[in-house]
C-alpha positions, 0 to 999 in steps of 0.5 A: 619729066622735064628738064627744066621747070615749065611756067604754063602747061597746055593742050592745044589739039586731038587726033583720032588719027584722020584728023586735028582738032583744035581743043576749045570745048565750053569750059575747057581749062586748056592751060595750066600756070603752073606758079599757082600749083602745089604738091596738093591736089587743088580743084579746078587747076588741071586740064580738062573740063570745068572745075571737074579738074584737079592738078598739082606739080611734084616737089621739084616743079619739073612734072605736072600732074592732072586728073578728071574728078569725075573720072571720066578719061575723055574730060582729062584727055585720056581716050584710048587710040587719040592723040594729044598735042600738048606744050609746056614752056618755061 
């Protein structure tokens, strides 16, 4: 959770614990403005792959949620023993 209300969400990288990588896979939403989300889940405004991505925020704005509608832990950023780089901003 956050101490302040973030205005734009994103990743930027993955470790598999060698190695960075850089996230720019096709169509990977890698940010999220957050001034567009709402309480309800809206498709295509999380992270992720394509527009198989959902996201919303929590009623005080300050924590941001996103979830792969397929249900894939990959295409949310969600593989077991990899590293994520994530930043937010307000």
């Amino acid at each position: 959770m956050f101490d302040f209300v973030p205005q734009i969400v994103g990743i930027i990288a993955q470790s598999n614990g060698d190695d960075i990588a850089n996230i720019a896979i096709g169509n990977t939403n890698n940010t999220i403005l957050t001034s567009y989300l709402t309480t309800e889940s809206i498709a295509g405004a999380g992270l992720g792959v394509d527009s198989r991505n959902a996201g919303y925020k929590s009623a005080d704005g300050k924590t941001i949620f996103w979830y792969c509608t397929a249900n894939n832990i990959s295409m949310q950023f969600n593989s077991l023993g990899v590293i994520y780089y994530y930043f937010a901003i307000g």
